[in-house]
C-alpha positions in Angstrom: 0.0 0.0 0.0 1.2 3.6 -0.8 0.9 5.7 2.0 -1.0 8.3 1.1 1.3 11.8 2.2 5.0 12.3 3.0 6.9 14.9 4.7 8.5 17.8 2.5 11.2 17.2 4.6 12.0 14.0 2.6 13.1 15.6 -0.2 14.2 19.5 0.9 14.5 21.6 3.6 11.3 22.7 4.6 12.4 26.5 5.5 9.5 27.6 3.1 7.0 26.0 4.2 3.9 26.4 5.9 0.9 25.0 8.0 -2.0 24.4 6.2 -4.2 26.7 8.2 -1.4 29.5 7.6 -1.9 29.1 3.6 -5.4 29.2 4.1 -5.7 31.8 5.8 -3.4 33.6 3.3 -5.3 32.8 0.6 -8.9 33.7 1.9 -7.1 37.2 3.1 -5.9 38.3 -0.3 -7.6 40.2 -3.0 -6.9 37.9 -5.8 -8.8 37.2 -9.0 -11.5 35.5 -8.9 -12.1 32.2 -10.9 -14.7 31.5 -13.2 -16.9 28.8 -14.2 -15.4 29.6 -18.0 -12.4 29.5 -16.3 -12.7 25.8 -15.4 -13.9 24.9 -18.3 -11.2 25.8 -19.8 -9.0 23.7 -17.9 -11.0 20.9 -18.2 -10.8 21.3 -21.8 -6.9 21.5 -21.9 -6.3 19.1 -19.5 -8.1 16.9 -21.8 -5.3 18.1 -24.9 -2.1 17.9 -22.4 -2.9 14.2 -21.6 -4.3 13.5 -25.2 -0.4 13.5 -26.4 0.6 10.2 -25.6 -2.2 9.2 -28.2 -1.4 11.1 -30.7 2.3 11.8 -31.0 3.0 9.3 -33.1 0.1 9.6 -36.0 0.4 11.7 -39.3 -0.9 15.1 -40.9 -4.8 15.1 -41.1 -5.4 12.5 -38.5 -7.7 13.9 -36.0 -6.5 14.2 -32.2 -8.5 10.9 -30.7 -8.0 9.2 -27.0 -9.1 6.0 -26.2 -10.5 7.6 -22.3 -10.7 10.9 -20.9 -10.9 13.2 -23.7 -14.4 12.9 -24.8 -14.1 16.9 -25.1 -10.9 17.0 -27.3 -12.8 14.6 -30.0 -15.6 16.9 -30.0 -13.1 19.4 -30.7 -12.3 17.4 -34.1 -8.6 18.7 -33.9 -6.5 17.7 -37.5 -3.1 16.8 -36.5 -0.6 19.0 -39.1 2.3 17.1 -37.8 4.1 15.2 -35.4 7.7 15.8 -33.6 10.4 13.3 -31.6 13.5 14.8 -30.7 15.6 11.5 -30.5 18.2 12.4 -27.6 15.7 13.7 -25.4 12.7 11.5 -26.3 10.2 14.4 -26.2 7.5 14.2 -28.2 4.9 16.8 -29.4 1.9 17.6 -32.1 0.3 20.7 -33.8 -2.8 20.3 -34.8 -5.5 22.7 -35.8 -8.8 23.8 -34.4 -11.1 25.0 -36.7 -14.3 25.6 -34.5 -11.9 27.5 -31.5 -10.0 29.0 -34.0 -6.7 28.1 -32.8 -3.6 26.2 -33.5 -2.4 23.9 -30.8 1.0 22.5 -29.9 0.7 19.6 -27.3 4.0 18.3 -25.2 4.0 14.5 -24.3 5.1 13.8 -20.5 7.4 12.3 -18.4 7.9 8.2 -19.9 11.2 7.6 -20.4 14.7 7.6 -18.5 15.7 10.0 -21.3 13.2 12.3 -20.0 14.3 12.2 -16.8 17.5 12.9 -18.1 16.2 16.4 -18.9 14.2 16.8 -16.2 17.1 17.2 -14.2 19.7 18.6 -16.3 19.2 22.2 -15.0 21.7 24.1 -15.1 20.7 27.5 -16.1 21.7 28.8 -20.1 21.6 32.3 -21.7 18.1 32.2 -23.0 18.1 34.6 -26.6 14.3 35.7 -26.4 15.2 38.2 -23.1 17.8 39.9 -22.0 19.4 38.2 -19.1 16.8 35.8 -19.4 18.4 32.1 -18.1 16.2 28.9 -19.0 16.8 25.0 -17.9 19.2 23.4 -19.6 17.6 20.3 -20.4 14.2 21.7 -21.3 16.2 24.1 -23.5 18.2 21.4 -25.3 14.9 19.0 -25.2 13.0 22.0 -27.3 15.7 22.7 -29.6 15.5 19.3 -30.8 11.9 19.9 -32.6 11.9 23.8 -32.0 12.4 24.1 -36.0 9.6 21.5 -37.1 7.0 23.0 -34.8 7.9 26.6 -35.5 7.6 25.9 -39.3 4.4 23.8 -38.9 3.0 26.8 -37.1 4.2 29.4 -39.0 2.4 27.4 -41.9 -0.7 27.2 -40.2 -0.7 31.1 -39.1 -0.4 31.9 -43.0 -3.5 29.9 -43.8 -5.4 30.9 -40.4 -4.0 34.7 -39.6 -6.6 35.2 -36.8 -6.4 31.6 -35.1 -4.4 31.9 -31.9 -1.6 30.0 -30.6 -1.9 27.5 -27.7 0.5 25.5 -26.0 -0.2 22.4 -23.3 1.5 20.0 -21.5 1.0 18.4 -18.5 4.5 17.8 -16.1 7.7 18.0 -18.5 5.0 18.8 -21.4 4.0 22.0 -19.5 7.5 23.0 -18.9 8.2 22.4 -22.8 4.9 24.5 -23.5 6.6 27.2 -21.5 10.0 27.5 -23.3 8.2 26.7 -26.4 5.7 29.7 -26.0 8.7 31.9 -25.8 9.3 31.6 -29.3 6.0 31.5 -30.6 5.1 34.6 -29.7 7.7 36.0 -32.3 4.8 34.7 -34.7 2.6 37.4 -34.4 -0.6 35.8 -32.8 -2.0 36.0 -29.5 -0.3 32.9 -27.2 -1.8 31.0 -24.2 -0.6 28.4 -22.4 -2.5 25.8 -20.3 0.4 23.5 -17.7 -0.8 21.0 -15.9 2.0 20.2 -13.3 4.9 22.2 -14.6 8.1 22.6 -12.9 10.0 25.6 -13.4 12.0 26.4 -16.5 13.9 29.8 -15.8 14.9 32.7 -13.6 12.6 35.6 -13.2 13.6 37.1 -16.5 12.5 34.3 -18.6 9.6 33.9 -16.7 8.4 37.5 -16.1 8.6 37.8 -19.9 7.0 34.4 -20.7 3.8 36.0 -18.1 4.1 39.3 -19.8 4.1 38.1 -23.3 1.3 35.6 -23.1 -1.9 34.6 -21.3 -1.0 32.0 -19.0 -2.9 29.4 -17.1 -0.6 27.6 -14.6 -2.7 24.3 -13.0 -1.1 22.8 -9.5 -3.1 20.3 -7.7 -3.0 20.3 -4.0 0.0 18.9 -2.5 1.9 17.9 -6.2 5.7 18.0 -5.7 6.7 18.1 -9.6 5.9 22.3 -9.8 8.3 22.4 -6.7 11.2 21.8 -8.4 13.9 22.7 -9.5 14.0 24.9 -6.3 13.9 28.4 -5.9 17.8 30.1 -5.3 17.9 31.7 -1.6 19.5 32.0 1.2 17.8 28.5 1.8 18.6 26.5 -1.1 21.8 28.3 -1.9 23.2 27.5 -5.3 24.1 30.2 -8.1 20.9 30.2 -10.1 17.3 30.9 -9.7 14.0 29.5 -10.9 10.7 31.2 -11.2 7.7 30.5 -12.2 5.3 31.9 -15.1 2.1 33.5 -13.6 -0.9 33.4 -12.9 -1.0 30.0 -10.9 -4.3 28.2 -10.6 -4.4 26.3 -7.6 -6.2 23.2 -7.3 -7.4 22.6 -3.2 -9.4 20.4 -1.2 -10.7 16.9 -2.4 -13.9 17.7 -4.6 -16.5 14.3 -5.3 -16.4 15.2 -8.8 -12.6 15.8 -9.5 -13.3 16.0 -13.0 -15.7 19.4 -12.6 -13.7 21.2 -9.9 -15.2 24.0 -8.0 -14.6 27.3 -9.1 -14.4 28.4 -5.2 -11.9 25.9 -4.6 -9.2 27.0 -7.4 -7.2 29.8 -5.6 -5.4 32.4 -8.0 -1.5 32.8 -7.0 0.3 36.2 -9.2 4.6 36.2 -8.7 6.9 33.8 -10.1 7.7 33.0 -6.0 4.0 33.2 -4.5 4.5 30.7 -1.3 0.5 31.3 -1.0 0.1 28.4 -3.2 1.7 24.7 -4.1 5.2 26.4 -3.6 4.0 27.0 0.5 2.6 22.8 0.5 3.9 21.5 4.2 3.6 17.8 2.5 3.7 16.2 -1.1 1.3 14.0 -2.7 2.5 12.2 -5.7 -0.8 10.6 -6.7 -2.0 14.0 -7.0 0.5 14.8 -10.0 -1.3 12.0 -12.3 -4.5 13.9 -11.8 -5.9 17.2 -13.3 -9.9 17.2 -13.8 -9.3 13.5 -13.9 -6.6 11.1 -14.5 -3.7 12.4 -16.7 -3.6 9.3 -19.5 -5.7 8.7 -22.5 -4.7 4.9 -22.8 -7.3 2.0 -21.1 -4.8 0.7 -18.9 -4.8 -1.9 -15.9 -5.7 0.6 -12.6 -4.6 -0.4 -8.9 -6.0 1.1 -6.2 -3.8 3.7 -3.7 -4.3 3.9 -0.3 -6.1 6.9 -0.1 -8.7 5.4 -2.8 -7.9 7.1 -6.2 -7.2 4.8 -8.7 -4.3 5.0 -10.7 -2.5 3.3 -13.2 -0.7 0.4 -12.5 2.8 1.2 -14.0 2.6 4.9 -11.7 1.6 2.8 -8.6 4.9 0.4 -9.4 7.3 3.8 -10.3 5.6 5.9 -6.9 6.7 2.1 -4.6 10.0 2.2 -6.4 10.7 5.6 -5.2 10.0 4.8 -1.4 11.5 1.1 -1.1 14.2 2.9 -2.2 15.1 1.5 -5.9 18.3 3.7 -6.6 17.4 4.3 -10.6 14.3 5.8 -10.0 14.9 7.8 -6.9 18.0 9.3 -8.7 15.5 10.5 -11.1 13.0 12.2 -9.1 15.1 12.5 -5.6 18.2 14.1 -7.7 16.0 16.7 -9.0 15.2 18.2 -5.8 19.2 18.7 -5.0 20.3 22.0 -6.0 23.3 22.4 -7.7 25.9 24.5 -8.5 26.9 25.6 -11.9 29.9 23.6 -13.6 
């Protein structure tokens, strides 16, 4: 049995972190923006696109986006895939596809499957970004995007000559956010409006990047609860140390509470974080919950697969169950993946 919580303290210093009654009573004091019921239909909807990409990454042009569960909305959608991308070092994986009745073009990111990914996940050392000055982005989402940076920016720039008014999205749920991130940087070069939709992002750059990335575009930045994967890489401080800092993009949308229905979360239960550093919302958590990162208005895969049952009751695939018990009976080559990427480290 998984148990169903664990300590902060497991994997970092818990100098940031707070009581639960403290961040609730921070969030219920501020003046924030209120969230709609739009607004959550809107992340239902893109939740449904960020976990539609393990689908779909590997069909051709004029296929139409298609999930064997949990996207009933993105088929309604009748997306056309324009094309596909792998970058073969990183194993990242990605589609554009177009949306005639929304008017937009959308570029989905695949998650977290493979060592590779992992791989860069944690390589994150800080480089120059070129789209801001004194901007610094992750090294291993940087590298990761410039593998299929060219093929996506062409396929979209193809698509924006045909469909001048459509606007640009980009989604991903975990390392598919963080690639939506960096990859909206570029886009917005193009000339349309961008928006991105994460689902479970980490952080990809210092508060240049990011400050630009929030300034630039319309952001929609989803954390569930208690997820630890939008806690790392950490935050530079006195703290943490290092020689390098990571902020967010903003706004966060923060997902709290247990709702019946997690698919149709309450509007009144989404809290609205603004900063790149806001410890209001999941960067304040006091615990970490990884079931909670496979599940964002419902259970991040689009694949029937084999469920188990965790300990706290939400079912979750089998193969996340096995990785999650790895982690904690202390299997070295999957704890170096995850447990490594909440170490900071110095630059070279």
């Amino acid at each position: 049995m998984l148990p169903r919580v664990f300590p902060l303290a497991t994997l970092l210093a818990t100098a940031f972190a707070k009581s639960s009654s403290q961040v609730k009573e921070g969030l219920y004091a501020r003046n924030g923006v209120l969230v709609t019921d739009e607004d959550v239909e809107r992340f239902e909807l893109y939740s449904e696109y960020a976990r539609s990409a393990s689908c779909n990454v590997d069909k051709g042009p004029d296929d139409q986006v298609t999930c064997e569960v949990n996207c009933d909305n993105v088929i309604k959608d009748e997306a056309i895939i324009d094309e596909t991308f792998y970058g073969p070092v990183s194993d990242v994986a990605a589609y554009v596809a177009v949306v005639e009745k929304r008017e937009q073009i959308v570029v989905v990111f695949r998650p977290t499957i493979s060592d590779e990914n992992w791989t860069t996940n944690c390589n994150y050392t800080t480089i120059p970004s070129d789209v801001v000055e004194g901007g610094m982005v992750h090294g291993g989402f940087h590298y990761a995007w410039s593998e299929i940076s060219v093929g996506i920016t062409a396929s979209v720039t193809k698509l924006h000559s045909i469909h001048p008014t459509f606007t640009i999205v980009t989604v991903g749920h975990s390392l598919g956010g963080a690639l939506a991130s960096v990859a909206a940087a570029d886009l917005i070069a193009l000339g349309p409006p961008v928006e991105i939709y994460t689902y479970g992002a980490p952080r990809v750059g210092n508060d240049e990047l990011s400050s630009f990335i929030s300034a630039t575009t319309t952001v929609s930045r989803v954390t569930n609860n208690w997820d630890p994967i939008p806690l790392v890489p950490l935050a530079e401080g006195p703290v943490f140390g290092g020689q390098y800092e990571y902020r967010h993009v903003s706004p966060e949308y923060w997902l709290t509470g247990q709702p019946e229905d997690e698919v149709h979360w309450p509007a009144e239960d989404i809290k609205v974080c603004e900063g790149g550093l806001n410890m209001d919302c999941n960067s304040g958590i006091p615990w970490i919950n990884f079931t909670q990162h496979s599940l964002y208005f419902g259970p991040m895969n689009c694949k029937r697969w084999t469920w188990g049952q965790a300990s706290n009751g939400v079912y979750i695939p089998d193969y996340v169950e096995d990785e999650i018990t790895k982690i904690f009976s202390g299997d070295i080559s999957v704890y170096s993946g995850i447990g490594d990427c909440f170490q900071p480290k110095p630059k070279p």
